[in-house]
Backbone as JSON Lines, residues from 0, in Angstrom:
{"i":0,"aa":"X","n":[-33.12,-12.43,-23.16],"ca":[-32.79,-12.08,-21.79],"c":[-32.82,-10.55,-21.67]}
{"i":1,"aa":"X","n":[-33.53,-10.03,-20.86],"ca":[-33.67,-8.76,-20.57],"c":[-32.27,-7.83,-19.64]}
{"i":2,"aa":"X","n":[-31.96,-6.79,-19.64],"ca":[-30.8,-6.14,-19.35],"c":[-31.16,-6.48,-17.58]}
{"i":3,"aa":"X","n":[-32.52,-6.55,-17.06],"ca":[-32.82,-6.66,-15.53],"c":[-32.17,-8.32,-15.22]}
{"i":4,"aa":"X","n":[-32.45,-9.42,-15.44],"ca":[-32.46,-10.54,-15.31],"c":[-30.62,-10.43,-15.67]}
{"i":5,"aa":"X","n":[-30.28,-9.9,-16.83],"ca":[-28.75,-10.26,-17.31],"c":[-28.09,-9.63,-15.68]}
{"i":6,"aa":"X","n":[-28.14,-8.78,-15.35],"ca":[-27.55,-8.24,-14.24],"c":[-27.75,-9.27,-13.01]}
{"i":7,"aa":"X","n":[-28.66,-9.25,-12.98],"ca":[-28.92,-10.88,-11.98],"c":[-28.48,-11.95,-11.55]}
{"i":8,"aa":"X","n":[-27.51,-12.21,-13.11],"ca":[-27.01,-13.45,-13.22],"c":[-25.51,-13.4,-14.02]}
{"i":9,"aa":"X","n":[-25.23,-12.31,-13.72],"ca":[-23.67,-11.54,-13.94],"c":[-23.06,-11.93,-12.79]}
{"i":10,"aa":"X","n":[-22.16,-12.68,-12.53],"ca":[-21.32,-12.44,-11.64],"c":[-19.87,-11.43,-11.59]}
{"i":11,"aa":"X","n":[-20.39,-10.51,-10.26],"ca":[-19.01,-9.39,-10.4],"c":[-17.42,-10.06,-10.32]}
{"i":12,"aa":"X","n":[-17.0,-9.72,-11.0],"ca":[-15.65,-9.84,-11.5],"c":[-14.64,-9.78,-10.27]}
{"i":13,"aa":"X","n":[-15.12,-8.44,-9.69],"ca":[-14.16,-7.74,-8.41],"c":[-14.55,-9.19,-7.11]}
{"i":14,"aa":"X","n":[-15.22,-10.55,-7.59],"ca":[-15.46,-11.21,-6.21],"c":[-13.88,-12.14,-6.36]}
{"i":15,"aa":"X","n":[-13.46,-11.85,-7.95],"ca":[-12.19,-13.03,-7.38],"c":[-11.06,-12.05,-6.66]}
{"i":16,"aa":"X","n":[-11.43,-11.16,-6.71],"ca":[-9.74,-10.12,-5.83],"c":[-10.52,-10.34,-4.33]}
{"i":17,"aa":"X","n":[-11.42,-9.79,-4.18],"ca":[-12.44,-10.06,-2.71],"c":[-12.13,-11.12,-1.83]}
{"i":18,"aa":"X","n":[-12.36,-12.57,-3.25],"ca":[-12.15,-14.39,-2.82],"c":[-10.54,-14.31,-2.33]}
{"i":19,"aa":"X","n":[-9.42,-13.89,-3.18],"ca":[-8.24,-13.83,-2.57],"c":[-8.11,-13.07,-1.28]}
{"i":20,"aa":"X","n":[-8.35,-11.36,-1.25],"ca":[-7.82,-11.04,-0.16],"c":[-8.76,-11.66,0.92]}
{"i":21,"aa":"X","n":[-9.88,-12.55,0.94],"ca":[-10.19,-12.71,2.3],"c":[-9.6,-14.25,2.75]}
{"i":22,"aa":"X","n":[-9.03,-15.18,1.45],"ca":[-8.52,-16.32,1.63],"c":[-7.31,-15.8,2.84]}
{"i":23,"aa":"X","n":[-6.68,-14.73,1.85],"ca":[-4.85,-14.11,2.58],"c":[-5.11,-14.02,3.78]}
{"i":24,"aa":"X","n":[-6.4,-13.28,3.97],"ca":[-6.25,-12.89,5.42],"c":[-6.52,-13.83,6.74]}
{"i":25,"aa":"X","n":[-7.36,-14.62,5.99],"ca":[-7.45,-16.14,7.06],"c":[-5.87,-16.99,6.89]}
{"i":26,"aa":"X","n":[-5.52,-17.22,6.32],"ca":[-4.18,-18.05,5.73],"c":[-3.2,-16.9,6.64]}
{"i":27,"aa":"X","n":[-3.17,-15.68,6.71],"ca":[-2.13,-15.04,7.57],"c":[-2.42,-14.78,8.97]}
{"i":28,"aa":"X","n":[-3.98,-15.28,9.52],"ca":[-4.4,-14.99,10.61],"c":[-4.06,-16.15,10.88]}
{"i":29,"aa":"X","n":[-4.12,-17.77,10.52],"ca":[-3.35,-18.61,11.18],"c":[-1.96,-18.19,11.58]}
{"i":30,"aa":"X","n":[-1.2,-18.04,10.29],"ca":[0.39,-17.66,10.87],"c":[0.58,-17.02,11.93]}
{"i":31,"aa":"X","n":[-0.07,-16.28,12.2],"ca":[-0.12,-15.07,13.2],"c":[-0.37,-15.69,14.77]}
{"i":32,"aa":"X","n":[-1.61,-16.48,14.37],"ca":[-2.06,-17.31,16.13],"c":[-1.07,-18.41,15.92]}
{"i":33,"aa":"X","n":[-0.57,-19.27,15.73],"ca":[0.21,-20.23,15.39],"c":[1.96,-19.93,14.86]}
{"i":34,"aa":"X","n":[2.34,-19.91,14.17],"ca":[3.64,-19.48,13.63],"c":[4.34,-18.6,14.46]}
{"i":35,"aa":"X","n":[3.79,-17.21,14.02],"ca":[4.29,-16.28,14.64],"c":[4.17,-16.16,16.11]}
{"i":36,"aa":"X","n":[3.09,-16.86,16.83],"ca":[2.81,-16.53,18.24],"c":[4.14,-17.56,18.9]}
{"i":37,"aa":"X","n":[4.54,-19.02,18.12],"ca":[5.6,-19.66,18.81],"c":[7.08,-19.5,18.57]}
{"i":38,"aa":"X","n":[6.72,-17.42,17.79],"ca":[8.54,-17.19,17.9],"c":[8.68,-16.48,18.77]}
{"i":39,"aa":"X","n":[7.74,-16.41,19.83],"ca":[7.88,-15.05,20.77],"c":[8.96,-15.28,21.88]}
{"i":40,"aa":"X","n":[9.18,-16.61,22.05],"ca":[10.41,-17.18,22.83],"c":[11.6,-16.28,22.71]}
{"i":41,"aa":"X","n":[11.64,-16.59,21.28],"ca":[13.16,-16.06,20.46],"c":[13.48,-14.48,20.83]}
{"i":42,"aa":"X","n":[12.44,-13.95,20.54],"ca":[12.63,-11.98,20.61],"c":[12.23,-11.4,19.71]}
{"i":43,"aa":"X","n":[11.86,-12.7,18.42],"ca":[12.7,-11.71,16.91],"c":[11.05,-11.09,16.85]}
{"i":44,"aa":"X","n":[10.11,-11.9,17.46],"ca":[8.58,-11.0,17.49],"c":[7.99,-10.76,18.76]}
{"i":45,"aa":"X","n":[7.69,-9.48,19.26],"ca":[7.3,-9.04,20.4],"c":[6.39,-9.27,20.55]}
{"i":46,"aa":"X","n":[5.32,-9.0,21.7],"ca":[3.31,-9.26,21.69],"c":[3.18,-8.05,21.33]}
{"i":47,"aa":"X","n":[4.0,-6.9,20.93],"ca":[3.11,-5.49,20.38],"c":[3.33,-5.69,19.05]}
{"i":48,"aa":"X","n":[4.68,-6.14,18.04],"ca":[4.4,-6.81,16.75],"c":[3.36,-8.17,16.25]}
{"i":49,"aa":"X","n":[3.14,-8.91,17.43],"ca":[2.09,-9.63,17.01],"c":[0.69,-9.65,17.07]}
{"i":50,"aa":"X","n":[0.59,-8.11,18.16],"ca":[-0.7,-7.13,18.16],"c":[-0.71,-6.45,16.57]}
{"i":51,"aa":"X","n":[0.2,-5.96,16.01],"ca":[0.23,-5.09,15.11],"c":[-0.17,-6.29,13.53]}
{"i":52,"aa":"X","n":[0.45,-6.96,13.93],"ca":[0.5,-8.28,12.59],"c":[-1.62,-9.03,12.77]}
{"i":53,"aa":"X","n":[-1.86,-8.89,13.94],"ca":[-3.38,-9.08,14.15],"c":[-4.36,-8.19,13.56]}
{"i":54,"aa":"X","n":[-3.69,-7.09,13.8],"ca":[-4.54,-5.76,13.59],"c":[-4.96,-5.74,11.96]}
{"i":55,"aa":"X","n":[-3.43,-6.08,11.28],"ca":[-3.44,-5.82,9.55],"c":[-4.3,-6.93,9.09]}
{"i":56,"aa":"X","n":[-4.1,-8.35,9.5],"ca":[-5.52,-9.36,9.49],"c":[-6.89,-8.97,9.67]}
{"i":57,"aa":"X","n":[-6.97,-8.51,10.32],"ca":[-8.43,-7.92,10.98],"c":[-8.97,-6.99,10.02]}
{"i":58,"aa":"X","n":[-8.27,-5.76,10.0],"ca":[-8.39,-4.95,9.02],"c":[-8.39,-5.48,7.56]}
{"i":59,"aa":"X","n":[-7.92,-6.4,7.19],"ca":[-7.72,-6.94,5.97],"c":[-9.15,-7.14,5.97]}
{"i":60,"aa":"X","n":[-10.07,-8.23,6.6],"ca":[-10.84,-9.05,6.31],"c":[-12.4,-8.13,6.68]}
{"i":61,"aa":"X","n":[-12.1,-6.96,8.02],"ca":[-12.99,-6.07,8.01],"c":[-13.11,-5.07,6.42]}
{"i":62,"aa":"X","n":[-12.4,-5.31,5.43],"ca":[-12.67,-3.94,4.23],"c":[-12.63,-5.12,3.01]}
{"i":63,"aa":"X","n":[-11.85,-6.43,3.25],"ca":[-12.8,-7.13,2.06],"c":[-13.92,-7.54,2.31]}
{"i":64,"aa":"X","n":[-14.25,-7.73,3.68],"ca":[-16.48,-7.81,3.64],"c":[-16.88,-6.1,3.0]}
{"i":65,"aa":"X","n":[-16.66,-5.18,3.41],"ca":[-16.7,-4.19,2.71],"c":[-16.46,-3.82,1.24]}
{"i":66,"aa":"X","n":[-15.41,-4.32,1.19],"ca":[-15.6,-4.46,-0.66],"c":[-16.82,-5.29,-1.53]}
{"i":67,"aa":"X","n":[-16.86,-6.58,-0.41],"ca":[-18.07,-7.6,-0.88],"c":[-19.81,-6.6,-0.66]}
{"i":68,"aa":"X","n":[-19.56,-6.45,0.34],"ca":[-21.01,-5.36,0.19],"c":[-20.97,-4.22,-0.8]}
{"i":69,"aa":"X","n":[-20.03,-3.2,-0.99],"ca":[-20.04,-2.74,-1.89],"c":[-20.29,-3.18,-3.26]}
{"i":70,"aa":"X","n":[-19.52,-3.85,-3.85],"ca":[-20.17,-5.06,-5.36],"c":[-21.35,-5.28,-4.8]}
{"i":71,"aa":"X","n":[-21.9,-5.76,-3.77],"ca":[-23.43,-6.28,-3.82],"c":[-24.32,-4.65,-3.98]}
{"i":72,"aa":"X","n":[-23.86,-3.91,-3.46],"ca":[-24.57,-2.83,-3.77],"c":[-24.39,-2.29,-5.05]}
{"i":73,"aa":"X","n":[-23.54,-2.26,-5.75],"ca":[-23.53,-1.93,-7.01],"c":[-24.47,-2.65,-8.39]}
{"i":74,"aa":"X","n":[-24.98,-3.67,-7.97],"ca":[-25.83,-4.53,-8.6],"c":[-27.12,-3.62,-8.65]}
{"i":75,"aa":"X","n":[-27.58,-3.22,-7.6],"ca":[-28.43,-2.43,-7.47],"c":[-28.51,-0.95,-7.65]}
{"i":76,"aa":"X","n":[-27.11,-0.22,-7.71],"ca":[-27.07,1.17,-7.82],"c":[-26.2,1.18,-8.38]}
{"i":77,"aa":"X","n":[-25.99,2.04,-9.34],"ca":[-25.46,2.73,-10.09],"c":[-24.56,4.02,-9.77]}
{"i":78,"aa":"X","n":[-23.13,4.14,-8.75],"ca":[-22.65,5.25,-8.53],"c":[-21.29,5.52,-8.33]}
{"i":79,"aa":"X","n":[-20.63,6.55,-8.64],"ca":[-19.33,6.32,-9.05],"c":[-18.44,6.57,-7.33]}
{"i":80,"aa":"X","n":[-19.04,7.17,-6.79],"ca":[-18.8,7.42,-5.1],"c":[-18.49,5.09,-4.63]}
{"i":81,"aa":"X","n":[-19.75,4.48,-5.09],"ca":[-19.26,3.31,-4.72],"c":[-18.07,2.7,-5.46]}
{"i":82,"aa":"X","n":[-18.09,2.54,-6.62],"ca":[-16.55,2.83,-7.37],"c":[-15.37,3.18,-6.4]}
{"i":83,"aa":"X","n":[-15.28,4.17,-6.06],"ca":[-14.74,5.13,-5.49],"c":[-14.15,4.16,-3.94]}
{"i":84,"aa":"X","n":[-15.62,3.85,-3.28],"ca":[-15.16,3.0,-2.17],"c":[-14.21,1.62,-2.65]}
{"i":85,"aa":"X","n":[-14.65,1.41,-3.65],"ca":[-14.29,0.02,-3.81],"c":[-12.41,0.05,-4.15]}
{"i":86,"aa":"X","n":[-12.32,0.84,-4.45],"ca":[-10.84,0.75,-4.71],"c":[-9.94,1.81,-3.43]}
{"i":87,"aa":"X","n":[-10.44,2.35,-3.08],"ca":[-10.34,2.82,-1.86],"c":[-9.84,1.95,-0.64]}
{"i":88,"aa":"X","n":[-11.25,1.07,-0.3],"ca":[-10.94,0.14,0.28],"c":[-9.54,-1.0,0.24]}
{"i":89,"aa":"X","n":[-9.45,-0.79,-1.3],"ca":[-8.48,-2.06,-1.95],"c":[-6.9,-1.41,-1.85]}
{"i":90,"aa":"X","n":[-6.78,-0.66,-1.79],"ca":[-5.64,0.39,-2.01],"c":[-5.28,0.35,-0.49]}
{"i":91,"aa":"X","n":[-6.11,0.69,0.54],"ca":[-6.39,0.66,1.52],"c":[-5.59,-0.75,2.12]}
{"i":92,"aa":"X","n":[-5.79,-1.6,1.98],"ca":[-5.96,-3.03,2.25],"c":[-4.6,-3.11,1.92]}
{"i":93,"aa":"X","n":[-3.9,-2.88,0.81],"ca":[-2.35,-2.72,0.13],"c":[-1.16,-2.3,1.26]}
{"i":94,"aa":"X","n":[-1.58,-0.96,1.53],"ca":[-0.95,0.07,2.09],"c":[-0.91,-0.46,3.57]}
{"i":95,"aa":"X","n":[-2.18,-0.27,3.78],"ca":[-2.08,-1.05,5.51],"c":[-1.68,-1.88,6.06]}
{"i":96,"aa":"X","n":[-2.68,-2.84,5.46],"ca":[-1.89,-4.43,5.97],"c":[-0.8,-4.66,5.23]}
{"i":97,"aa":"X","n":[-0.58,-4.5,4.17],"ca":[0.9,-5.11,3.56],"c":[1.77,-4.18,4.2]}
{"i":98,"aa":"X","n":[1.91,-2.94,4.78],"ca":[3.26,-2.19,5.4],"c":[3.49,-2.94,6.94]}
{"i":99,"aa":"X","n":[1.99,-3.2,7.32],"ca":[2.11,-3.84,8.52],"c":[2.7,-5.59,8.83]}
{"i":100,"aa":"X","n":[2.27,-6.2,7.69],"ca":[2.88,-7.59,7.59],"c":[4.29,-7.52,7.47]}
{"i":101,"aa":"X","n":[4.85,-6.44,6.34],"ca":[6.21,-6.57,6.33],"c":[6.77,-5.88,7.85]}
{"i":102,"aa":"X","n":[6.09,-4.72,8.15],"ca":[7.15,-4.43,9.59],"c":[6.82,-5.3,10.94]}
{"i":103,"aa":"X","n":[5.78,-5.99,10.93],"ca":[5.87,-6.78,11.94],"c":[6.2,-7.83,11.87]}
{"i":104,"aa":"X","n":[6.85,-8.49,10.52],"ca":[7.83,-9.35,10.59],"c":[9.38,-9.51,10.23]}
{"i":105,"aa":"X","n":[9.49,-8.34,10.24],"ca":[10.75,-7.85,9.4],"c":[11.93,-8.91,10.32]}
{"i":106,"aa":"X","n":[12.19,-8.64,11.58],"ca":[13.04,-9.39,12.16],"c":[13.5,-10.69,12.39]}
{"i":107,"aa":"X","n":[11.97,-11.57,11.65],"ca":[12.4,-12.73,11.61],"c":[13.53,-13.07,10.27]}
{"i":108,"aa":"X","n":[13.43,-11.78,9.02],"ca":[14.36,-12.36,8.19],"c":[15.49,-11.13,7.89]}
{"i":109,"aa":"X","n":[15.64,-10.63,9.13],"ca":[16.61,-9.76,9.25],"c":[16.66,-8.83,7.96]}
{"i":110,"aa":"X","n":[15.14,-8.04,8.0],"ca":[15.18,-6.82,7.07],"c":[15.0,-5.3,7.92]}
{"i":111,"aa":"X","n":[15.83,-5.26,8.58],"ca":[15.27,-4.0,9.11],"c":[15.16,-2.74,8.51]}
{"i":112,"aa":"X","n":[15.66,-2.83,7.03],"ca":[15.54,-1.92,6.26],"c":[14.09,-1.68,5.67]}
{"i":113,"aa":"X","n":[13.04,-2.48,6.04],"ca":[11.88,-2.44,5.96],"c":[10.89,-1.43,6.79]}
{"i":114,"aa":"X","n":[11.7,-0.99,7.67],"ca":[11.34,0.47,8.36],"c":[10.65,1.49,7.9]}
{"i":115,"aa":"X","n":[11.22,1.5,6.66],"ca":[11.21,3.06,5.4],"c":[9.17,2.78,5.34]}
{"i":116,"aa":"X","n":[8.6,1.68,5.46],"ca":[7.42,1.52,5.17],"c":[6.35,1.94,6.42]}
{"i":117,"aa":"X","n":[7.32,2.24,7.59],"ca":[5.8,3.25,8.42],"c":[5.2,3.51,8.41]}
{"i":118,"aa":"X","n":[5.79,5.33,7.55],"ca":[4.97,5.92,7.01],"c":[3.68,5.47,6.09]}
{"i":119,"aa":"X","n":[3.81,4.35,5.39],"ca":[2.94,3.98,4.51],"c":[1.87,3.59,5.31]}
{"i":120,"aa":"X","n":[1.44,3.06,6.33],"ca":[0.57,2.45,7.19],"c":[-0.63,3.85,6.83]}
{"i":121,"aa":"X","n":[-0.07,4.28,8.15],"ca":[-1.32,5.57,8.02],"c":[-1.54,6.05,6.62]}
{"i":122,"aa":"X","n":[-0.99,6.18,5.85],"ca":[-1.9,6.22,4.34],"c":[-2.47,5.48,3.71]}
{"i":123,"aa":"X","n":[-2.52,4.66,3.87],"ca":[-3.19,2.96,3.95],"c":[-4.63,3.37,4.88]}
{"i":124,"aa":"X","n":[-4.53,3.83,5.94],"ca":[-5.74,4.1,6.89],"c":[-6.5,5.55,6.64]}
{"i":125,"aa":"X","n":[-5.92,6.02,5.77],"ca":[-6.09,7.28,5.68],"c":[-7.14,7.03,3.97]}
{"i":126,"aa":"X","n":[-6.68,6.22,3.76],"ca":[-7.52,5.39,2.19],"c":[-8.59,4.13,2.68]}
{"i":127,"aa":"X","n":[-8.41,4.08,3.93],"ca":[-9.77,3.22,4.67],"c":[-10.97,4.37,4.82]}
{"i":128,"aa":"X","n":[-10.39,5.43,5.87],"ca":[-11.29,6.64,6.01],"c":[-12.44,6.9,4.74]}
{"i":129,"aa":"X","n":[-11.3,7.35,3.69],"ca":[-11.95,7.73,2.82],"c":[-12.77,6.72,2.19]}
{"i":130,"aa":"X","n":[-12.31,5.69,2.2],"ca":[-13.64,4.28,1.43],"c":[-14.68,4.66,2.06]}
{"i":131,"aa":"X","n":[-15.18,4.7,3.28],"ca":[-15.79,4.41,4.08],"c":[-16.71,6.01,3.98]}
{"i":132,"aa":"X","n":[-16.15,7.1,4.27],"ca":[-16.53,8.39,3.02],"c":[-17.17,8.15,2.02]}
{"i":133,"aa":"X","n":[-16.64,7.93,1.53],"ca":[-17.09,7.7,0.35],"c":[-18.35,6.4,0.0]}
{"i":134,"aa":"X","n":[-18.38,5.38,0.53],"ca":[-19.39,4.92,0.84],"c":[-20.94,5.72,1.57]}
{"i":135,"aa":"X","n":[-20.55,6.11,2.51],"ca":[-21.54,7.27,2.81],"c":[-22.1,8.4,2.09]}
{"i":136,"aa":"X","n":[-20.87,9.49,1.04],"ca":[-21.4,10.19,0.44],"c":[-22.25,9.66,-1.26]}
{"i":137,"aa":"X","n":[-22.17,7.9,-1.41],"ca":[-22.71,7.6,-2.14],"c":[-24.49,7.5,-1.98]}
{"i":138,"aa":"X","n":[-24.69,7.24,-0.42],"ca":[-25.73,7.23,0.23],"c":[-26.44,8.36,0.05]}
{"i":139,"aa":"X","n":[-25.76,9.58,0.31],"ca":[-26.53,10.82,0.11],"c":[-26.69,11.21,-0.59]}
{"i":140,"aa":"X","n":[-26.19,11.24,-2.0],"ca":[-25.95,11.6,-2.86],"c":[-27.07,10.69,-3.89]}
{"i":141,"aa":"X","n":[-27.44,8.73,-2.97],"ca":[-28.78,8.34,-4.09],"c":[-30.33,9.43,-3.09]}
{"i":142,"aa":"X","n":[-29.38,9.55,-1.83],"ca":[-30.99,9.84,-1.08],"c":[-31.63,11.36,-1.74]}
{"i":143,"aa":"X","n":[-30.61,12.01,-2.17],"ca":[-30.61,13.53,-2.61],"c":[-31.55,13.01,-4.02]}
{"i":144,"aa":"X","n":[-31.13,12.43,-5.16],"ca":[-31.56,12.19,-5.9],"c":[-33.14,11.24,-5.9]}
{"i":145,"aa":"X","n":[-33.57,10.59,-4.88],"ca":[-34.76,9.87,-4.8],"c":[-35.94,10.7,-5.19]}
C-alpha cells in the first residue's frame, strides 16, 4: 500500500469529537424547540434566553461542519494554520455554547451563580474569529507557496 492510497483510506480520528459535538447539538436543539420552549409559561426561561440557548445550538453545529471540512481538507494539505483552525474552532464551541447553555438555563435549576460565565462567551467567539482566521491565512499561505 502506497503512503497516497494509505491516506485515502485513513479515517480521521478528529470525526468521532465532530460525530459527538454535532449529535449534542441536534439532541440540545430539540430541548430547546420542545423542553425548554414549554417552560416559558413558568418565567424560569424568557424568549431572549431561549434566543440565546438557539444561538449556542446553531453555532455549535455551524463550527462542527467547519471542523468536518477542515479534517477533509487536511487529507489533502498539509498545514499547521488548519491545525490551528481545528482546535480553535473546538475550544470555540467549549467556551461559547457551553457558557451559553449553562446561562440560559441556569434558572431552571436555581444556579444563578452561573453568571461568573459571561464573560466566557465572547472568548469563546473571539476563538471562532480566529478559527475562521486562521482557516483563511492557511489559504494564503498554500496560495503563496503554489
Amino acid at each position: 500500500m502506497t503512503n497516497d492510497s494509505k491516506q485515502t483510506t485513513e479515517i480521521p480520528k478528529q470525526l468521532i469529537t465532530i460525530g459527538f459535538l454535532g449529535a449534542i447539538a441536534v439532541a440540545l436543539g430539540a430541548l430547546g424547540a420542545h423542553a425548554l420552549k414549554g417552560k416559558l409559561q413558568t418565567g424560569l426561561i424568557t424568549p431572549d434566553l431561549l434566543n440565546g440557548f438557539d444561538t449556542a445550538v446553531k453555532y455549535q453545529m455551524y463550527h462542527a461542519l467547519a471542523m468536518l471540512a477542515v479534517v477533509l481538507l487536511q487529507t489533502k494539505y498539509d498545514s499547521k494554520y488548519l491545525r490551528w483552525a481545528y482546535h480553535l474552532f473546538f475550544w470555540g464551541i467549549l467556551l461559547f455554547s457551553g457558557s451559553l447553555y449553562f446561562l440560559c438555563t441556569r434558572n431552571l435549576y436555581g444556579a444563578d451563580w452561573l453568571r461568573f460565565l459571561g464573560p466566557v462567551t465572547p472568548i469563546g467567539g473571539l476563538l471562532f474569529v480566529a478559527g475562521w482566521l486562521s482557516l483563511a491565512f492557511s489559504g494564503i499561505k498554500k496560495t503563496k507557496n503554489a
